[in-house]
VMD Tcl script that builds the backbone (N, CA, C; Angstrom):
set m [mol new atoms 228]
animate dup $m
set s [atomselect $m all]
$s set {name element resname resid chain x y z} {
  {N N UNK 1 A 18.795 10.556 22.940}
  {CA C UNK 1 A 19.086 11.520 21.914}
  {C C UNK 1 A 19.519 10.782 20.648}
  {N N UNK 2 A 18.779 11.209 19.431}
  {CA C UNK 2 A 19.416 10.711 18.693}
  {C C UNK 2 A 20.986 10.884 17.801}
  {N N UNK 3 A 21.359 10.392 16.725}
  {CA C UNK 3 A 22.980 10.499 16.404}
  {C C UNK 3 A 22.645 11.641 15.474}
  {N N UNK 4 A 21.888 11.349 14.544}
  {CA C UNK 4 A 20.996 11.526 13.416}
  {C C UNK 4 A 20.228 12.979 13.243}
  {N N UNK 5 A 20.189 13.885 13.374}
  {CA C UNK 5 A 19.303 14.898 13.607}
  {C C UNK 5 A 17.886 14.762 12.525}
  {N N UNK 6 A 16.966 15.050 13.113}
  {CA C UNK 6 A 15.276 15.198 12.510}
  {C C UNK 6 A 15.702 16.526 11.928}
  {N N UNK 7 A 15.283 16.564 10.728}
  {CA C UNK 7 A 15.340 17.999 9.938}
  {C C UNK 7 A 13.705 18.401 10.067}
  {N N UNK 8 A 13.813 19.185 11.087}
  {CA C UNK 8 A 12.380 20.166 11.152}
  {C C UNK 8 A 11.873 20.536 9.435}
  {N N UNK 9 A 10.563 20.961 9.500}
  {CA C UNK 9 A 9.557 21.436 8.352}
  {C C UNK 9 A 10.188 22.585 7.790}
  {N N UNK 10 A 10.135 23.360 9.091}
  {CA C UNK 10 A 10.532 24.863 8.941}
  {C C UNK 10 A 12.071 24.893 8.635}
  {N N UNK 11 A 12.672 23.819 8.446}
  {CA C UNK 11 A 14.513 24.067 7.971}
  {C C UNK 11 A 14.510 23.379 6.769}
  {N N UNK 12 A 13.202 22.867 6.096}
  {CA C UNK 12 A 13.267 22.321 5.198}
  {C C UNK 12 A 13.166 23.006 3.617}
  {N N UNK 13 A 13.872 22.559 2.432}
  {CA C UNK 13 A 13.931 23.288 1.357}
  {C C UNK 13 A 12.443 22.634 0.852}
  {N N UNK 14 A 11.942 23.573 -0.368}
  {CA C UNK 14 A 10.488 23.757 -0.891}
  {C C UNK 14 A 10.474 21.895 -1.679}
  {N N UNK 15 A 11.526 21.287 -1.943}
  {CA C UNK 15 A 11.601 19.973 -2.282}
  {C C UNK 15 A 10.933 19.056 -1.004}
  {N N UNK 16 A 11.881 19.231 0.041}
  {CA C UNK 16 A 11.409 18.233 1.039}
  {C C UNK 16 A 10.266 18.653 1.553}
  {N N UNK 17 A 9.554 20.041 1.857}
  {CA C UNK 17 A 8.636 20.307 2.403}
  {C C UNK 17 A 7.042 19.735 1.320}
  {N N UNK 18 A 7.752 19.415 0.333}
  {CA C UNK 18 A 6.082 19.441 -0.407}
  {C C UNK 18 A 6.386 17.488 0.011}
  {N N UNK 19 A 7.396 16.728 0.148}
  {CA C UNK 19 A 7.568 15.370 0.739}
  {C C UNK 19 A 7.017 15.476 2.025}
  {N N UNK 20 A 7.157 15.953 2.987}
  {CA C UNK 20 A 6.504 16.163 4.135}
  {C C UNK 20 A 5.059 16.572 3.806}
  {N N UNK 21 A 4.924 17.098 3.059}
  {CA C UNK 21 A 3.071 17.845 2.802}
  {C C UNK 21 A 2.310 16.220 2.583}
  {N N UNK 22 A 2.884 15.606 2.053}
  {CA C UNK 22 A 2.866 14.048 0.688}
  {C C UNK 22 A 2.010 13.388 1.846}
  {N N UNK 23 A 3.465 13.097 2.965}
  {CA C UNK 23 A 3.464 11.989 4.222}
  {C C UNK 23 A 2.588 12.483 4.704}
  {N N UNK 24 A 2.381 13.888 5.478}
  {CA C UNK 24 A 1.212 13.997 6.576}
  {C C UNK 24 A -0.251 14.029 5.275}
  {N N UNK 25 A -0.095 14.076 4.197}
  {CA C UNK 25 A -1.665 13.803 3.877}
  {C C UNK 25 A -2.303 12.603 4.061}
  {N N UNK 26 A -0.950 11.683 3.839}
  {CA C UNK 26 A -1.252 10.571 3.353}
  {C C UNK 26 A -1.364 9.479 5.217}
  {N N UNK 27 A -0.391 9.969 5.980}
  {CA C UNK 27 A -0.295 9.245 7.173}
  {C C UNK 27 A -1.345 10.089 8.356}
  {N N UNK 28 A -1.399 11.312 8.490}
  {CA C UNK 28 A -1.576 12.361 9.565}
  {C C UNK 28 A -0.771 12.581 10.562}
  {N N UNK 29 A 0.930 12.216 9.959}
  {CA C UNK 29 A 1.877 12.837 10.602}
  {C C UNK 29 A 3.233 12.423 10.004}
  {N N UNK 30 A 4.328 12.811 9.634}
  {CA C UNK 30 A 5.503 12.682 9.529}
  {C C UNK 30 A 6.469 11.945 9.907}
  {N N UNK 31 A 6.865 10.562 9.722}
  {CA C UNK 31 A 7.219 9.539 11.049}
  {C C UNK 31 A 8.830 10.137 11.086}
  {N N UNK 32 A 9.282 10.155 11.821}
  {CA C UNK 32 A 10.773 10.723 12.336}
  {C C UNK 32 A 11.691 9.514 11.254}
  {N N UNK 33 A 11.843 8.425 10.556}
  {CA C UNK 33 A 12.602 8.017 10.002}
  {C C UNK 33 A 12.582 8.621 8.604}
  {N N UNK 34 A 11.332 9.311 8.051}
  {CA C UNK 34 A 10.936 10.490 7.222}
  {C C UNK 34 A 12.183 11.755 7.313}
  {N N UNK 35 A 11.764 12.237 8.745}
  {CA C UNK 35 A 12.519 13.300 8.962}
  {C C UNK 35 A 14.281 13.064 9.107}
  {N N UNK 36 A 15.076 12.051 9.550}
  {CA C UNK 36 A 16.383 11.656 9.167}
  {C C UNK 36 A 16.749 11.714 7.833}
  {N N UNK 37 A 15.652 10.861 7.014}
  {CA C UNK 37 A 16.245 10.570 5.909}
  {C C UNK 37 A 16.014 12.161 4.681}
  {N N UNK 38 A 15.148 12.747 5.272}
  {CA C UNK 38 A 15.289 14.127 4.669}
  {C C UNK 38 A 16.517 14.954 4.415}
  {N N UNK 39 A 17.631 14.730 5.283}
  {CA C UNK 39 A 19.167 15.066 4.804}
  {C C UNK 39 A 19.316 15.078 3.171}
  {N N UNK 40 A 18.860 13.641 2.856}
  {CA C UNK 40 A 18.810 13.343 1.512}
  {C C UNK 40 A 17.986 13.091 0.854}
  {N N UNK 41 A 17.511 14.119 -0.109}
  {CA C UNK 41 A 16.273 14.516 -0.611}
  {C C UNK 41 A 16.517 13.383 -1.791}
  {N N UNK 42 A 17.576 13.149 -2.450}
  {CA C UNK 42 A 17.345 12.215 -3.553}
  {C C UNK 42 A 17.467 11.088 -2.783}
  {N N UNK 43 A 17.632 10.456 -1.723}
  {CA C UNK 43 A 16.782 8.793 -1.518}
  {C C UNK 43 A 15.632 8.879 -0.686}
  {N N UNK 44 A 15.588 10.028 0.138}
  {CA C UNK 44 A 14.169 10.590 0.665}
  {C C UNK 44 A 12.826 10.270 -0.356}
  {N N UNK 45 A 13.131 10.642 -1.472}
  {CA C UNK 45 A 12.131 10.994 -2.459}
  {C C UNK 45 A 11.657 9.062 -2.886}
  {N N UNK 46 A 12.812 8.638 -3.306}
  {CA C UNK 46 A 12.575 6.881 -3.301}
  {C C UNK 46 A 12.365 6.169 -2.439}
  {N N UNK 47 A 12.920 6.497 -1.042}
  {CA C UNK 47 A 12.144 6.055 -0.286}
  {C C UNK 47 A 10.856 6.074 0.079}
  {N N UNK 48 A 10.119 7.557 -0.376}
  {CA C UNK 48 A 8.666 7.375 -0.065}
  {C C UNK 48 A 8.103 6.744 -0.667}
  {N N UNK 49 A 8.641 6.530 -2.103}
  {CA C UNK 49 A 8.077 6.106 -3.201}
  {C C UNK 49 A 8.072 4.317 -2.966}
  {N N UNK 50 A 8.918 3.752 -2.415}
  {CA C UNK 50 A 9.093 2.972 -2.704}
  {C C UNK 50 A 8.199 2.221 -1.421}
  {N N UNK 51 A 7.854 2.912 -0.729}
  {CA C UNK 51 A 7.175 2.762 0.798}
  {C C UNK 51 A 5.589 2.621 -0.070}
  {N N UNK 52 A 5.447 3.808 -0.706}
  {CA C UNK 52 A 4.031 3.512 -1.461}
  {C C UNK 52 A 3.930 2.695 -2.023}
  {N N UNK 53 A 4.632 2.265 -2.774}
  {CA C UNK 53 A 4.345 0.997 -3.349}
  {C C UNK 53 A 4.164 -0.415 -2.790}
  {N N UNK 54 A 5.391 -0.838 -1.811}
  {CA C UNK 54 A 4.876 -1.784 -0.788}
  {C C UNK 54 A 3.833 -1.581 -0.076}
  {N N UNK 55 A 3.439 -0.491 0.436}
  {CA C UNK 55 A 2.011 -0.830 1.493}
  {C C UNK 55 A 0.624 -0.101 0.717}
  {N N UNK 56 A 0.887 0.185 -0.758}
  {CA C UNK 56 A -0.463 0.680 -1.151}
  {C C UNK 56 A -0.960 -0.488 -2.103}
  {N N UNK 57 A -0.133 -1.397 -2.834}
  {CA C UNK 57 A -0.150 -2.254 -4.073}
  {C C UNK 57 A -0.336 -3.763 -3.248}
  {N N UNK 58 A -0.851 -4.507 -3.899}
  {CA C UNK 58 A -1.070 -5.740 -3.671}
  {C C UNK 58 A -2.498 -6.595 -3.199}
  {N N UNK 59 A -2.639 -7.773 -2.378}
  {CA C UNK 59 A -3.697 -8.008 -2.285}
  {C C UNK 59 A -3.532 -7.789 -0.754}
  {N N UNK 60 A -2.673 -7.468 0.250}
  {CA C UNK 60 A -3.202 -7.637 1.468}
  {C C UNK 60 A -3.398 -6.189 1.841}
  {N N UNK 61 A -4.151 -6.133 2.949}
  {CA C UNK 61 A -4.056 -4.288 3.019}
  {C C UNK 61 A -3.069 -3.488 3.664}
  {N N UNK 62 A -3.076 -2.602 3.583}
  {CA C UNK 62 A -2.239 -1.310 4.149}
  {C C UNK 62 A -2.063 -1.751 5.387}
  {N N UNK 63 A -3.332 -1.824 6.446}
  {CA C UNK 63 A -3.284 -1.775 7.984}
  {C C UNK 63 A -2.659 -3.280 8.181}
  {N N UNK 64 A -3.028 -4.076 7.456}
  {CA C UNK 64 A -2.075 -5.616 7.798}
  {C C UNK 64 A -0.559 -5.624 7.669}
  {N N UNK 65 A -0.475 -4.867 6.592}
  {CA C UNK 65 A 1.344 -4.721 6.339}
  {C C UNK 65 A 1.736 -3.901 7.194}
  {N N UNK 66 A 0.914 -2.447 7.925}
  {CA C UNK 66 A 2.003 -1.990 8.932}
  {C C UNK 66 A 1.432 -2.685 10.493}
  {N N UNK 67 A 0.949 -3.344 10.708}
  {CA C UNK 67 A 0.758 -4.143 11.712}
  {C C UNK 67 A 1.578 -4.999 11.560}
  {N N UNK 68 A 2.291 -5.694 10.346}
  {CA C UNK 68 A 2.699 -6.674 10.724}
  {C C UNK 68 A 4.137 -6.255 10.989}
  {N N UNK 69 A 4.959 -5.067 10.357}
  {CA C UNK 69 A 5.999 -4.008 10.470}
  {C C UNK 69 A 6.240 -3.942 11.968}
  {N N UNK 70 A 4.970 -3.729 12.388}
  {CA C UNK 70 A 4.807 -2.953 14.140}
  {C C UNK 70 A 5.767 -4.274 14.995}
  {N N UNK 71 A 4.795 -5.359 14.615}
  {CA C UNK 71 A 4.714 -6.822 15.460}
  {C C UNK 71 A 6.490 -7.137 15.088}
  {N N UNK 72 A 7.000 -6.939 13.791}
  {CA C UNK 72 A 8.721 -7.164 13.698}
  {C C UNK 72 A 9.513 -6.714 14.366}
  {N N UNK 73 A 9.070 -5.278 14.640}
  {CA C UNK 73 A 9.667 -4.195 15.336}
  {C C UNK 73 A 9.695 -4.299 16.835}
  {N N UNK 74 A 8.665 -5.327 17.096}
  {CA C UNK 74 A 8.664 -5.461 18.520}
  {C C UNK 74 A 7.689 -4.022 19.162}
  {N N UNK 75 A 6.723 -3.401 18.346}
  {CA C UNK 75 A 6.381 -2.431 19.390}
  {C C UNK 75 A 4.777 -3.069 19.201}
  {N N UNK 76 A 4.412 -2.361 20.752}
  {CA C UNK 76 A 2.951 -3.394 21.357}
  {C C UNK 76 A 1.992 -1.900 21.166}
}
mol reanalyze $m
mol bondsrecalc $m
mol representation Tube
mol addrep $m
């Protein structure tokens, strides 16, 4: 269980829900550290932002940077 509660879609204000609309267009799903940090819509909002920018900008690609995320994280 987590400490943290996931703020569901449906408990979400019309701010965070169009952030959630953002993520599942952009991912095809909502990752639960999304949904924690939704408590707080003003670092919620920089955090996505700032997520886009690291894995959309640069020369290596998207799927290499969250592969290589995965491989830090330890998940197989």
């Amino acid at each position: 269980m987590s400490r943290i509660s996931r703020l569901d879609r449906s408990h979400a204000t019309p701010q965070i829900a169009a952030l959630y609309d953002k993520a599942f267009a952009q991912r095809g799903n909502v990752p639960n550290m999304f949904r924690v940090m939704a408590h707080r819509p003003e670092i919620f909002a920089t955090m996505q932002a700032h997520f886009g920018a690291v894995l959309n900008t640069g020369t290596v690609s998207t799927k290499l940077k969250e592969l290589s995320l995965c491989y830090q994280h330890g998940v197989k």
